[in-house]
C-alpha positions in Angstrom: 128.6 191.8 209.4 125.7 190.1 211.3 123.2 192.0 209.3 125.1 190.8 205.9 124.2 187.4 206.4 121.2 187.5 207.7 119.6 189.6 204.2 121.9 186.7 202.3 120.3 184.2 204.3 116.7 186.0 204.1 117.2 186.5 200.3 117.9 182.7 199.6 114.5 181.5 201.7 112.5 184.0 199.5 113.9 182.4 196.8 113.4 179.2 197.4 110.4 179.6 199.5 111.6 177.5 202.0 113.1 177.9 205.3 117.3 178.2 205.3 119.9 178.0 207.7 123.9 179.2 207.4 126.1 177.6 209.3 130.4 177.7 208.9 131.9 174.9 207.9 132.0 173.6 212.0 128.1 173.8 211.7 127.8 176.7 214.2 124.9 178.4 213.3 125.3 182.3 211.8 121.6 183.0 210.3 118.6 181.4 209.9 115.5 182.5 208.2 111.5 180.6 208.4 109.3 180.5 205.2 106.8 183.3 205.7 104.0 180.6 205.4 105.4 178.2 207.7 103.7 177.4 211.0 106.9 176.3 213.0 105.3 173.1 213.5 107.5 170.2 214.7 108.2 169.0 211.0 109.6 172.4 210.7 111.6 172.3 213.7 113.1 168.8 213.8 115.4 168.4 216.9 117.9 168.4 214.4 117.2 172.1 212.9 115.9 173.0 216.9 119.3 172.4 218.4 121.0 174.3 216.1 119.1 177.2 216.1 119.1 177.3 220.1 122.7 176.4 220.8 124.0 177.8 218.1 125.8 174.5 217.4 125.4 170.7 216.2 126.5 167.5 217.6 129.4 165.5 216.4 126.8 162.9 215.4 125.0 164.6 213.2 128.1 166.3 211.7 129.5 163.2 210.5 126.1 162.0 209.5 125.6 164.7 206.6 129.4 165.1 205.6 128.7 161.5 205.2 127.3 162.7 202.0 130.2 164.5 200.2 128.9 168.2 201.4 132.6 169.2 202.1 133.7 168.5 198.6 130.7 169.3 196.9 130.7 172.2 194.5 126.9 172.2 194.0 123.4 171.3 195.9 123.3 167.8 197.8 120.2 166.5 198.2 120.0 164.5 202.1 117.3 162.2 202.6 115.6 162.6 206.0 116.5 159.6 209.0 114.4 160.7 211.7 116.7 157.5 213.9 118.6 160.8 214.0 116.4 163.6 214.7 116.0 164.5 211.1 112.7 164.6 209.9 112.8 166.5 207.0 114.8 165.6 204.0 117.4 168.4 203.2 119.3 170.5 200.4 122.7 171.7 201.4 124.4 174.2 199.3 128.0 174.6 200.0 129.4 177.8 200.5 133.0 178.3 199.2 135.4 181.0 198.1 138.3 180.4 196.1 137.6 176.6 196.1 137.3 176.5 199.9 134.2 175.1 201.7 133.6 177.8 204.4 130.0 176.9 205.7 127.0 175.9 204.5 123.4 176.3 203.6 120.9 174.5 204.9 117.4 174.4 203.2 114.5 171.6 204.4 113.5 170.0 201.1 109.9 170.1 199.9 107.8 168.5 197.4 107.5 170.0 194.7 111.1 171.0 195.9 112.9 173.7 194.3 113.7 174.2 190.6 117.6 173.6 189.1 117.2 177.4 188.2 116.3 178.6 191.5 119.5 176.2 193.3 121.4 178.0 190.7 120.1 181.6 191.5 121.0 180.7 195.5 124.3 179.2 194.6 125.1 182.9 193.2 123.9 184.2 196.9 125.6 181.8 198.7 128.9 183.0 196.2 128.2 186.1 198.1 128.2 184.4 201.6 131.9 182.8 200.7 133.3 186.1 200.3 131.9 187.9 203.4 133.3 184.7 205.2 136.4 184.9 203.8 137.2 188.3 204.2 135.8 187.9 208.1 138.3 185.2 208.5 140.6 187.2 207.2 140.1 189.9 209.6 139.9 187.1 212.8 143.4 186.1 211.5 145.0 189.4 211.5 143.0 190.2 215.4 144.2 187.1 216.5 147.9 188.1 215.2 147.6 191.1 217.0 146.0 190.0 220.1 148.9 187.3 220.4 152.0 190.3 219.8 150.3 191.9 223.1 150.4 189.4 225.2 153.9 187.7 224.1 155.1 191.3 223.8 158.3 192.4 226.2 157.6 195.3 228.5 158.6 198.8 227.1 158.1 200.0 223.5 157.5 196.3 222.4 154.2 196.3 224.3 153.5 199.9 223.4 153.9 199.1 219.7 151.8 195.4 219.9 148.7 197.7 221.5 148.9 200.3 218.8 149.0 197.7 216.4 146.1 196.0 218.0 143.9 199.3 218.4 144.4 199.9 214.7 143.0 196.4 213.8 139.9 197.0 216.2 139.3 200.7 215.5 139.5 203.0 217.8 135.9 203.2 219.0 136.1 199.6 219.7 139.4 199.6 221.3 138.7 202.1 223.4 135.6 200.4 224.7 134.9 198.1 227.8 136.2 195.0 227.7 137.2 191.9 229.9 139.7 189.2 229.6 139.6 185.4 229.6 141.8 182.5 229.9 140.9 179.0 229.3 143.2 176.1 230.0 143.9 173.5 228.8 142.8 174.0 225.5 144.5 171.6 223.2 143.1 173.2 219.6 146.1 174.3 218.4 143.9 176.8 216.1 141.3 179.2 218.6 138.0 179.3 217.1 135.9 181.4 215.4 134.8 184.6 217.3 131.7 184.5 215.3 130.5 181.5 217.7 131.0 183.8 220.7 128.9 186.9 220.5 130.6 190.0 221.8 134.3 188.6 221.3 136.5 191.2 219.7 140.0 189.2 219.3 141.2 186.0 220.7 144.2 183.7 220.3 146.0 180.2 221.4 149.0 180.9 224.1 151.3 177.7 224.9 150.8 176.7 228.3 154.0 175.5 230.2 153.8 172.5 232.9 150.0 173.5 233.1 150.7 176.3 235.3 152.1 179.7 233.2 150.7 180.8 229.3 153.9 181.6 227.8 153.5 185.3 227.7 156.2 188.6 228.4 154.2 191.5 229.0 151.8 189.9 231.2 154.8 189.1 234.0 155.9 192.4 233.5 155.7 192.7 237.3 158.3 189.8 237.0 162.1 190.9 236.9 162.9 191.7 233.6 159.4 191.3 232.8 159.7 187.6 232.6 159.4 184.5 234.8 162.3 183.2 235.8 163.4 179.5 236.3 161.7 178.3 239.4 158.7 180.2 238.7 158.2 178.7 235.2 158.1 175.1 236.8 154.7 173.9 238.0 153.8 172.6 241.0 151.3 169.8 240.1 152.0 166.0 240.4 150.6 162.9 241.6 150.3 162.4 245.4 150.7 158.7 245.4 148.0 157.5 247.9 146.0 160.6 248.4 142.4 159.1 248.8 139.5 160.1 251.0 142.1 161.7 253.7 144.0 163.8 251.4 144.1 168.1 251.8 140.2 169.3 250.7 140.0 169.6 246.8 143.7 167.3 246.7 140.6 164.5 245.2 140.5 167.0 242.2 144.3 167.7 241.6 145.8 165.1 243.2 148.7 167.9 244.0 152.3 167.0 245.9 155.6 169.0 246.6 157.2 168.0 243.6 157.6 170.2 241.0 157.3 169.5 237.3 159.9 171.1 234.8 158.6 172.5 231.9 160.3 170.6 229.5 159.2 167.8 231.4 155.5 168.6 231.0 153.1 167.7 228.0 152.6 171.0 226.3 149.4 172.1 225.3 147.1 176.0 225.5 145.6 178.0 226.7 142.9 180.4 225.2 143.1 183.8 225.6 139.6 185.7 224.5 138.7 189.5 224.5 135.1 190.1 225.4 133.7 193.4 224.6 131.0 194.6 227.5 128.2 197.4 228.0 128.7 197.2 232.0 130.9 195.9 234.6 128.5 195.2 236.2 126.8 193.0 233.5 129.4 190.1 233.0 126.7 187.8 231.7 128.8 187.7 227.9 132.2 187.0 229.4 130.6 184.5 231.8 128.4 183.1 229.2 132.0 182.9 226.5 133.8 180.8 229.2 130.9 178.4 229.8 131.0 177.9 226.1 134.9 177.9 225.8 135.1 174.9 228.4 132.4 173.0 227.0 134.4 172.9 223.2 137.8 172.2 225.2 136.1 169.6 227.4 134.0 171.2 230.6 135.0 167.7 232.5 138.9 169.2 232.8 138.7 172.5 231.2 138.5 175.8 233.8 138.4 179.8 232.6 139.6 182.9 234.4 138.4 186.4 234.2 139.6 189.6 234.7 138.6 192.5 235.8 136.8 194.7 233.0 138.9 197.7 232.0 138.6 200.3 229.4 140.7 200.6 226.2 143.7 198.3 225.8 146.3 199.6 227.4 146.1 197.3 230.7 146.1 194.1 228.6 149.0 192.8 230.2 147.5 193.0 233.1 144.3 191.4 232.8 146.0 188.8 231.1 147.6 188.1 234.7 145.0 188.4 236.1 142.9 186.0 234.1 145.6 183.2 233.7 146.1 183.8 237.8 142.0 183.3 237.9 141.9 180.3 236.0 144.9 178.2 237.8 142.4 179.2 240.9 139.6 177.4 239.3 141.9 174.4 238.9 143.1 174.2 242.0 140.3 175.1 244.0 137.3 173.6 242.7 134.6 175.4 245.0 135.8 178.4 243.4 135.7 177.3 239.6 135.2 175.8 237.1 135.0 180.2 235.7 136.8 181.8 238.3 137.0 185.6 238.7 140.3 187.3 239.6 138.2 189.8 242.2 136.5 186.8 243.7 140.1 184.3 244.2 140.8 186.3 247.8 144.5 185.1 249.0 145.4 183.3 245.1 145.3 186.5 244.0 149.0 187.2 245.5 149.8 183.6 245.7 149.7 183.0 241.8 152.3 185.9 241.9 154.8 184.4 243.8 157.3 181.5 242.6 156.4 177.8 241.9 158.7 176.7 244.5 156.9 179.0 247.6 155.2 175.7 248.2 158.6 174.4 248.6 159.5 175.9 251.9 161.8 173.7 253.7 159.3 174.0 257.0 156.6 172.7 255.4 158.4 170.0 252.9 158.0 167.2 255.0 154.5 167.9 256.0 153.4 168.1 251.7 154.7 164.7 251.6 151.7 162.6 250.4 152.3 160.4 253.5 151.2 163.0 255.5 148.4 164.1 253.7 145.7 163.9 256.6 147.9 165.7 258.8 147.9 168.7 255.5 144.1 168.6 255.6 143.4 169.0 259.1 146.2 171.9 259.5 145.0 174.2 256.3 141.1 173.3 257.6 142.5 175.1 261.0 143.7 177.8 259.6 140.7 177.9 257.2 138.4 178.0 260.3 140.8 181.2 261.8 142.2 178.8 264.2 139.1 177.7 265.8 139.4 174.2 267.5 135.3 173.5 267.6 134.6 174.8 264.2 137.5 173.1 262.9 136.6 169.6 264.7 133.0 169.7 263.1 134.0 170.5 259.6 136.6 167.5 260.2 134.3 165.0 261.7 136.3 164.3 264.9 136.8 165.0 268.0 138.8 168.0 269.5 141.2 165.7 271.3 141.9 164.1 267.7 142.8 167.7 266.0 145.2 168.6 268.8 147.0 165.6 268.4 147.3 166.0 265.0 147.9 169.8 265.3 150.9 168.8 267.2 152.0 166.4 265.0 151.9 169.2 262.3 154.0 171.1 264.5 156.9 168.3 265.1 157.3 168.0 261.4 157.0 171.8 260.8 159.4 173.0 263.6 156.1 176.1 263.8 154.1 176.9 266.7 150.8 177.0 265.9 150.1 179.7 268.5 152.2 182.6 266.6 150.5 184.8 264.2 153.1 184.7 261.7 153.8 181.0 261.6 150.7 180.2 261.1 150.7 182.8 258.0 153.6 181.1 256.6 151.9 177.4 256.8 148.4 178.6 255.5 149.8 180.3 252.9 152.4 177.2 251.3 149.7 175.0 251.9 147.1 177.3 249.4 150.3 177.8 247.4 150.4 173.9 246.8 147.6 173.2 245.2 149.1 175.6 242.5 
């Protein structure tokens, strides 16, 4: 499909003998194509024309400056006049590309003197007639993956699932379903639409999931380890509020998440996405396109407060549910534990790995209650950096700043409010592990 556009795009610059650009109607960039005769000098390549050919992508900025001009309505050519104030140099023919009465991208052509003839706009117009189609029936095809892709991971367990990833393999193909692939999840992503898989290379389906209290993507067959394959109650409640007076003192990363013992119904939560994405690779070992998706994915949903998780590759499409665990699992990691974000991979999360498994309310333990309580939050910090530091008191005391006396008072503090001894194995495996659990 590629290929398709690029001789469309190719066949419109010989043409016109001028350099030419397709972008969809979000201005990510699909093709370009150089005059044969230009020198790629730096009227050529404003920044303008520069940044979308190396990101793949313009700014909002210079968005709204050319739709400025009518080039969503337009039926014909629109003639832009350069502004370099804005990066653009050149001045500018856009020639809407449309199916059915629909703008679904454009092409871009840098304007020339003598510029081109009404007959030769006209002859690319037919071209770009061309373009509409292949777009629309690409779109098309994204709607029906992204149908698909959705039925898997809402699916129940059973036949349900079985039937969702037959449907799905016969919307890939089967030499592309039965190929190596690896699963991503990025939340929050507030898009109610997911976008085009055209704008990240190697994507072979994605689609939105609703997100509930920031913590679970509404999804069946991916809890099917769950009884009766779904979440239940408690474990569909997040465990994410403010901790009112957290400040420099609070549990390490609590500055990021600001994260107390309350939980958080779902239907008390804002409801937004997440993304789910299926990223075709030639390796495991060579995660560079699923990496390079996720960057991408956060910086359109926001890098600032957007995080990804990734799954383990697997091949074919039967383990879907799975990876989808895994991924979702991966990025709640990256949210709450920022030196291990803002992509975090399920085989690199270590002890979240079980921990996003278990209920909401495991951070809920009535040993540990009182110690979660924001008041205490110093007292939190300096018992998870113990356990952190495998209950050594000098490396502990360093990574705190303070001095040994100080952490044994507050390590006994931590144990009058805990009612745990601090020298037994498994009460200390109980405390570390509600701790990690709250910042979920």
């Amino acid at each position: 499909m590629k290929g398709d556009y690029q001789e469309l795009v190719d066949e419109i610059s010989a043409l016109l003998a001028v350099p030419a650009t397709l972008e969809d109607r979000d201005f990510g960039l699909i093709a370009f194509a150089h005059d044969s005769d230009s020198e790629f000098d730096e009227t050529t390549l404003d920044p303008v024309r520069t940044r979308s050919i190396l990101t793949r992508k313009s700014t909002p900025a210079v968005r709204a400056w050319f739709e400025g001009f009518g080039i969503a309505r337009a039926t014909g050519p629109v003639r832009i006049p350069a502004a370099p104030d804005a990066g653009v140099f050149r001045d500018r023919i856009c020639l809407p590309v449309r199916h059915r009465g629909i703008v679904l991208g454009y092409v871009w052509l840098l304007d020339a003197t003598p510029g081109p003839t009404e007959e030769q706009l006209a002859a690319a117009m037919e071209v770009t007639a061309r373009i509409g189609t292949l777009l629309a029936d690409e779109e098309r095809a994204g709607s029906d993956l992204s149908r698909e892709f959705r039925a898997v991971l809402t699916a129940e367990g059973g036949w349900q699932y079985d039937m969702a990833v037959s449907a799905l393999r016969a919307a890939l193909g089967g030499a592309e379903a039965d190929g190596l692939h690896a699963v991503v999840c990025v939340t929050p992503w507030t898009e109610a639409d997911a976008p085009s898989s055209r704008s990240l290379p190697g994507t072979a389906a994605l689609c939105t999931l609703r997100w509930d209290a920031g913590m679970h993507p509404v999804a069946g067959a991916a809890w099917a380890g769950q009884p009766g394959g779904r979440l239940g109650a408690a474990a569909r409640r997040g465990a994410a509020g403010e901790a009112e007076g957290a400040g420099a003192d609070a549990p390490a990363g609590a500055a990021d998440r600001r994260a107390s013992a309350v939980a958080v119904p779902a239907e008390d939560a804002p409801d937004t996405h997440a993304l789910a994405v299926l990223v075709r690779l030639r390796s495991a070992d060579a995660l560079s396109p699923v990496l390079t998706a996720a960057d991408r994915l956060r910086d359109s949903a926001g890098a600032g407060r957007a995080a990804a998780g990734v799954a383990v590759p697997r091949r074919g499409l039967a383990e879907l549910n799975t990876a989808w665990l895994e991924a979702t699992s991966a990025a709640r990691t990256a949210h709450a534990q920022p030196r291990l974000g803002p992509v975090a991979q399920w085989a690199d999360i270590g002890p979240y790995r079980m921990l996003t498994a278990l209920p909401a309310d495991t951070a809920h333990d009535p040993a540990v209650r009182e110690l979660l309580d924001p008041s205490h939050a110093e007292l939190a910090r300096t018992a998870e950096m113990f356990l952190d530091c495998a209950g050594q008191a000098s490396r502990t005391a360093a990574a705190l700043g303070i001095h040994r006396q100080t952490l044994y008072y507050r390590l006994s503090r931590v144990e009058q409010l805990t009612g745990l001894d601090l020298a037994e194995g498994e009460d200390r495996l109980l405390l570390h592990m509600a701790l990690k659990a709250a910042r979920l």
